[in-house]
N, C-alpha and C positions, 0 to 999 in steps of 0.2 A: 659604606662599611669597609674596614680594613679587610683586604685580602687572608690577612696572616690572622688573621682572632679565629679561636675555635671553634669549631663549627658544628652544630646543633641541626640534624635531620628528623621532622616530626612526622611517621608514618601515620596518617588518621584521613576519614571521610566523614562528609557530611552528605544534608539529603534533605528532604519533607518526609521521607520515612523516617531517619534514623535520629534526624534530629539536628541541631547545628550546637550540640552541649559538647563534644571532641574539639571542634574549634574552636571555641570559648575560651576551654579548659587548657587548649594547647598555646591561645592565641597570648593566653596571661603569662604562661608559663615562658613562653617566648619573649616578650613584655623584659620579667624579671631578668633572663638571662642577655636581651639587648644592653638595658644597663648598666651591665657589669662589660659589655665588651664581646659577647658572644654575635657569631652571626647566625639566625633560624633560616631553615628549608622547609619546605610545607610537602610531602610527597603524596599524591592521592591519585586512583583508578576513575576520579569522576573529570570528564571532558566537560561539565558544563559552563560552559564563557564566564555565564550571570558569578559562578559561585570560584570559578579562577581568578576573577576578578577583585571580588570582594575580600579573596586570601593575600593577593599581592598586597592589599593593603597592610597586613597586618604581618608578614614575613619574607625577610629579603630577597628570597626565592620560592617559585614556585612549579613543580616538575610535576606534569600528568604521566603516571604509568600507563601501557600502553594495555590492556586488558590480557591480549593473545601472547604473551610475553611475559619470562619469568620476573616476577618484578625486583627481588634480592638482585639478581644480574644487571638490571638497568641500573639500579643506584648506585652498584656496585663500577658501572661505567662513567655512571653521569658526574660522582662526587670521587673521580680516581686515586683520591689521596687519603677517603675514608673521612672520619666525621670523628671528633671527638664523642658523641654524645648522640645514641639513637634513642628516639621514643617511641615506642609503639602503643600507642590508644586505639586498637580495635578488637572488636570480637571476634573478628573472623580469623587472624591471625593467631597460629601459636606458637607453643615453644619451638617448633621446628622451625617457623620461619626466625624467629630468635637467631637460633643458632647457627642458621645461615649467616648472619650477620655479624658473628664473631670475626673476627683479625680485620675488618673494614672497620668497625665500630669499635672505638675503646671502652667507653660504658654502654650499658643495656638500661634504661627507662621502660618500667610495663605498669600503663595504668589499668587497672582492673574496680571490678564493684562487687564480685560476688564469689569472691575466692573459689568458682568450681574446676577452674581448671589449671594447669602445669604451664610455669613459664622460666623460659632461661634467661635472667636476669641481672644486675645487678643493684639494683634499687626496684621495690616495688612499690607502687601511691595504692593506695585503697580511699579514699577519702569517706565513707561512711563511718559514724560511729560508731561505737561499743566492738571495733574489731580487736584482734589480738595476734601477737607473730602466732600464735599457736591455729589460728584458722587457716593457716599459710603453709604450714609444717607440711613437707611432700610436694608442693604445688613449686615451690623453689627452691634454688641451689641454696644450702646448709651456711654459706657468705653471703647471701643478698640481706641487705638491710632494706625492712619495711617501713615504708613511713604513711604510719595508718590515724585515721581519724579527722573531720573537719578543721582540725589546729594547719591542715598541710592541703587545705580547698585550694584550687588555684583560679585565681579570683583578679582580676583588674585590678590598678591600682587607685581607681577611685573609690572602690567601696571604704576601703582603710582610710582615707580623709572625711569619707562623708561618716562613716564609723564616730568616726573621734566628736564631731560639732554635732553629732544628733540624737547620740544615746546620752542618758536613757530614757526612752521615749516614755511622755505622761499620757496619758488617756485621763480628757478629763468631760468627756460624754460621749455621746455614740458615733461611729464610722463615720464619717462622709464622703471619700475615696475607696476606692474599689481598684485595683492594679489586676489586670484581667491578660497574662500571656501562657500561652503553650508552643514557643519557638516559632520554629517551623513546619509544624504539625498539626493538624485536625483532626486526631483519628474519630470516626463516626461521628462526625458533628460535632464534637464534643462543646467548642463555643459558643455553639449556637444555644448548648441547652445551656449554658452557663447564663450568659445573655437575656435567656427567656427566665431563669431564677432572678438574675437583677431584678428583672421590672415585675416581678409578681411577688416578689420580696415585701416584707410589708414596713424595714426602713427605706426609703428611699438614699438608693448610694450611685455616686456619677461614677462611671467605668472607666480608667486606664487601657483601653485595649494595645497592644504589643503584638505587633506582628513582624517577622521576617519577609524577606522580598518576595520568598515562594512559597509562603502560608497558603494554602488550597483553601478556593472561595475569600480571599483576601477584600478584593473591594466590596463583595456583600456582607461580608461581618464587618467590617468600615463604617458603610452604612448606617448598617443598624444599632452601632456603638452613638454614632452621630448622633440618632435619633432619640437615643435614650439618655440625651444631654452629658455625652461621655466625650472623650477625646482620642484620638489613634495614633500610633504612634509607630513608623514603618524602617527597620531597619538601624534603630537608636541605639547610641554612641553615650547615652546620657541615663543609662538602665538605673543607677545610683541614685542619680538626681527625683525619679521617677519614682521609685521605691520608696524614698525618701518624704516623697510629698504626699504618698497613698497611707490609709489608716490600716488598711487590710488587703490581701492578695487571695487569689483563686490561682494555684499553678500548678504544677505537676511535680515530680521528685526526682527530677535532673538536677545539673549544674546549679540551676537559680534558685535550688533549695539552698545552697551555700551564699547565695547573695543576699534572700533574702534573712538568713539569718546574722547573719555580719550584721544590717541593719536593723536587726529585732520587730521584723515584719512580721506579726502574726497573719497565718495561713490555713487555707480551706483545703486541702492536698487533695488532689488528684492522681492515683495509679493508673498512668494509659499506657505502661509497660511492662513487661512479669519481671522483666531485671530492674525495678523502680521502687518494686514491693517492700524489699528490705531495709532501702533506706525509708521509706515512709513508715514504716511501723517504727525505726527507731527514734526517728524524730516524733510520733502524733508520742512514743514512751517517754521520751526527755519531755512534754511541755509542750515542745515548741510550736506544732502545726496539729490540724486537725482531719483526720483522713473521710473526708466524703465521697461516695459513689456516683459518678458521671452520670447520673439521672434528675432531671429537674426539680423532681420532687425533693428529693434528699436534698439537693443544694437551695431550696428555696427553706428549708427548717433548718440547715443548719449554718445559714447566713442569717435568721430571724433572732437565732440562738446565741449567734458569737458576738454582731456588728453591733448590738446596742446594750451589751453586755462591757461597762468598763475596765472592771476590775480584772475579767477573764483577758483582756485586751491587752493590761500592761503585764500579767503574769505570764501571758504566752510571749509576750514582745521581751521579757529579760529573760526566758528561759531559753528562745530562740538564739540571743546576742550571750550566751554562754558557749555556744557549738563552736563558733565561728566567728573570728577577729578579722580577716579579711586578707593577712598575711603569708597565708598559705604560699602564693608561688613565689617568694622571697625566701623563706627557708626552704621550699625542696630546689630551687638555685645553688644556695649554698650546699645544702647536704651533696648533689650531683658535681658541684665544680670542685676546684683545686682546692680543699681543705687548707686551712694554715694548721702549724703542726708546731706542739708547745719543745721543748729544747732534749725530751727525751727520741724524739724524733716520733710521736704518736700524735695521730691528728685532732683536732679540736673542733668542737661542733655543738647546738645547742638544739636542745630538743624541750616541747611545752609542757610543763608540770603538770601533772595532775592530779587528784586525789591521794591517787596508791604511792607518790610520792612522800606521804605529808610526816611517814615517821623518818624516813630518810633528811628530808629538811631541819625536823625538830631536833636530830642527833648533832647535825653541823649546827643551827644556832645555838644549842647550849654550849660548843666550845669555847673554853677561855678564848680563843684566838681569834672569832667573830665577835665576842661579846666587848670587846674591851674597847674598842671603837666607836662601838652602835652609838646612835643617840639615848636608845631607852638600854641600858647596860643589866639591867635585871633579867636574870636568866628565866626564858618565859615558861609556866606550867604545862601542863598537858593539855589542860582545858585550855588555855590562853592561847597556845597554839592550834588549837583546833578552829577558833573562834576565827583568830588570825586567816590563816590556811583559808578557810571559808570564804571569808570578804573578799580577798586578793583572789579566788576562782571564781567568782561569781562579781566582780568588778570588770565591768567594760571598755576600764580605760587604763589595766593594770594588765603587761606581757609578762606571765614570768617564765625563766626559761632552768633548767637542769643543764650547767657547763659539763656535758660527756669529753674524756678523755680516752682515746678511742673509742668504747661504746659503756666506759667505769665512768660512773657519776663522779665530777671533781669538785663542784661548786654548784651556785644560785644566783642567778642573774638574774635582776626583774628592772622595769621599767612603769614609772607609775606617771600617771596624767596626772599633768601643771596647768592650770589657766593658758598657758603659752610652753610649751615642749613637753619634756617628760623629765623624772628624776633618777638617774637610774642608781643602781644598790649593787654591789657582786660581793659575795661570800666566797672565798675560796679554799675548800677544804684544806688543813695545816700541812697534810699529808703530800699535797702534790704543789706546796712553796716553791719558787723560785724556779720555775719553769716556764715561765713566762704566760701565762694563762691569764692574768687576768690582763694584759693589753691587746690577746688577741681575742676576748671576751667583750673589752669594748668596739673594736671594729667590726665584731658578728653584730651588735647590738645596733651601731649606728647604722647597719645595712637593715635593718629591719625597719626603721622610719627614718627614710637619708634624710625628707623633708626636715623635721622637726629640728630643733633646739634640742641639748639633751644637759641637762645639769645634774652637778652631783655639791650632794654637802660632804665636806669632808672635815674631822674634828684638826684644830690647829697642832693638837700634839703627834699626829698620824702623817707621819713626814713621809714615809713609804706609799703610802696612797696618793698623796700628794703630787710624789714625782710619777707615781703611777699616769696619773690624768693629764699632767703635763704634756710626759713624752707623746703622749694620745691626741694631740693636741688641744686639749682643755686648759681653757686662760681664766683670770677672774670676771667673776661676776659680778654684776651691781649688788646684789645682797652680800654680804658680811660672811665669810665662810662658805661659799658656793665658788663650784667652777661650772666654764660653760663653754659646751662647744656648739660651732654654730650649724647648723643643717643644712645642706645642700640647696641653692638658690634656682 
């Protein structure tokens, strides 16, 4: 990794208490910002070998704080030249250790779950849903931009491919897989009684057990996963693939509530933390997952109730894959790094539409200035757009995104699934022409699936669009009136 690339220090622990969903969470985030050019630091207070080890893998550095020792001062020794970019993911830590970290650290990163307490920040992640800046109001500095909601999960880069080739999933009879993890955690047993619901279950389903290297009682829940014609699976690199192939999951309301809804994995939830609670009630409220009590009994009725239950199956597996696209640590990459900035000198940035957007959209398609282009030129109704608006938020293979202009809505940028790439569309408000927004509109875009192909129709008489996608470097396509750029190899 170049010396001279900006350098990114990720404050967070893991544990069998705590969990290993901070690493996860950091290890994607780290992930998105490798390729773009960044270099990650992983700083943490735990000395244990097994778990320094396993970090080196995933971040170019790794520095143990020394416990008896201010830790703001050792980083402040170890990375002498400051960090572009600090994150802090933990509880223990607050605004004051924050602010120690001012003039070392150019931005502030605070990932948080439960908006209770005060942090000095300049970007804050919440990833649970139904939040709002307004639960935030007090808790941060009056400039920090939040970026709330599972649209901003930070997520691997394989769940967004296995996303794409596997929604939307059919159920077309009862369960047969069973994906059975809680990290690296057991509190009270808890898999064991999970385990004993399997086989007293009255469908018979083979279990995915998932475990980390320091799951407590690991080789006897191994065992008995064996035993009950399941498979184990210890320390996986392949959690996507895994998900992927299970009809139904048992897990708790960490990080892997966001994985498994990227893949529209309907779920048995489990709350085996009090800070877990909030996001499991709002996910069992969206659809998505179903909240059962860590007791045998409840879990052997309410696996009798869901896994041969079809219809209930596919309707929790799309409502699931509405939270959660899997894109998450690719946009809060870009919202953290160096903005490109349209010719008024204000920066550019896209954020994911959502509902409460839908009059705001419907104002810019009726303009002459969008319409005239469109393939369908008919200025759409109320109803028409609502209907519209609907499908494209509840479509799994459709990004759309709100082009902000500093944080003023300028446009509408979407991305729609092709048999092979995606098509994409940008609207760009008449108001804010000729400021170059929509070609740094498509470079935001193509960073959100560098993989793909990405094509656009463009009408023959739209000579400005044209050169738009040109300069972008967009060439002809095999089809007739399509350009195409090609995705990262």
């Amino acid at each position: 990794m170049n010396a001279d690339a900006p350098l990114a220090v990720f404050r967070a622990d893991a544990g069998s208490t705590i969990g290993w969903g901070h690493v996860m969470r950091c290890s994607a985030l780290a992930t998105a910002l490798n390729n773009v050019g960044w270099r990650c630091a992983w700083a943490t207070a735990s000395d244990n070998a097994a778990m320094t080890a396993r970090l080196a893998e995933r971040f170019d550095e790794v520095v143990v704080l020394a416990t008896d020792q201010d830790e703001v001062t050792q980083m402040r020794a170890h990375w002498r030249a400051g960090c572009r970019l600090f994150v802090l993911d933990h509880y223990e830590r607050d605004a004051g250790y924050a602010s120690s970290c001012r003039g070392w650290a150019d931005t502030i990163l605070a990932i948080d779950d439960l908006a209770e307490r005060a942090h000095d920040c300049d970007f804050l992640l919440d990833m649970a849903p139904g939040g709002s800046a307004d639960d935030y109001r007090g808790c941060v500095p009056d400039n920090a931009l939040c970026l709330l909601g599972p649209a901003y999960a930070l997520l691997m880069p394989g769940f967004a491919a296995t996303r794409q080739r596997l929604l939307p999933r059919n159920y077309d009879g009862a369960a047969k897989r069973v994906l059975l993890g809680l990290g690296a955690t057991n509190p009270k047993g808890v898999l064991d009684k999970v385990l004993d619901a399997i086989e007293q279950a009255s469908l018979r389903l083979a279990p995915d057990l998932v475990l980390a290297w320091n799951t407590p009682d690991g080789e006897r829940l191994a065992a008995r996963a064996e035993r009950a014609g399941g498979r184990v699976h210890v320390d996986v690199d392949n959690m996507a693939e895994l998900m992927a192939d299970a009809d139904i999951a048992v897990g708790a309301g960490g990080m892997s509530s966001w994985e498994r809804c990227t893949l529209g994995l309907p779920t048995l939830l489990l709350v085996i933390a009090d800070n877990q609670r909030a996001n499991a009630e709002a996910l069992a409220a969206a659809g998505a997952a179903r909240i059962v009590k860590p007791e045998t009994n409840a879990l052997v009725e309410a696996i009798n109730a869901l896994a041969g239950d079809s219809a209930a199956l596919e309707r929790m597996s799309r409502a699931a894959s509405r939270l959660a696209d899997g894109i998450g640590a690719i946009r809060v990459s870009q919202a953290v790094g160096e903005l490109p900035c349209a010719r008024d000198g204000q920066a550019v940035r896209l954020r994911p539409v959502t509902a409460e957007d839908s009059d705001l959209l419907l104002e810019l398609q009726r303009k002459p200035e969008t319409r005239r282009f469109a393939r369908n030129r008919n200025i759409p109704s109320q109803a028409e757009h609502t209907c519209w608006m609907r499908g494209k938020l509840y479509d799994p293979g459709c990004f759309m995104n709100l082009i902000l202009l500093g944080e003023t809505p300028a446009g509408v940028a979407r991305l729609d699934r092709l048999p092979e790439g995606y098509e994409v569309s940008i609207a760009v408000d008449p108001a804010y022409f000729r400021l170059g927004i929509g070609g740094i509109t498509l470079t935001l875009l193509h960073q959100l699936v560098p993989e793909a192909d990405l094509l656009a129709h463009v009408a023959s008489d739209n000579i400005a669009s044209r050169s738009l996608f040109e300069r972008a470097g967009y060439s002809e396509a095999e089809q007739s009136g399509w350009l195409r750029q090609r995705g990262l190899s």
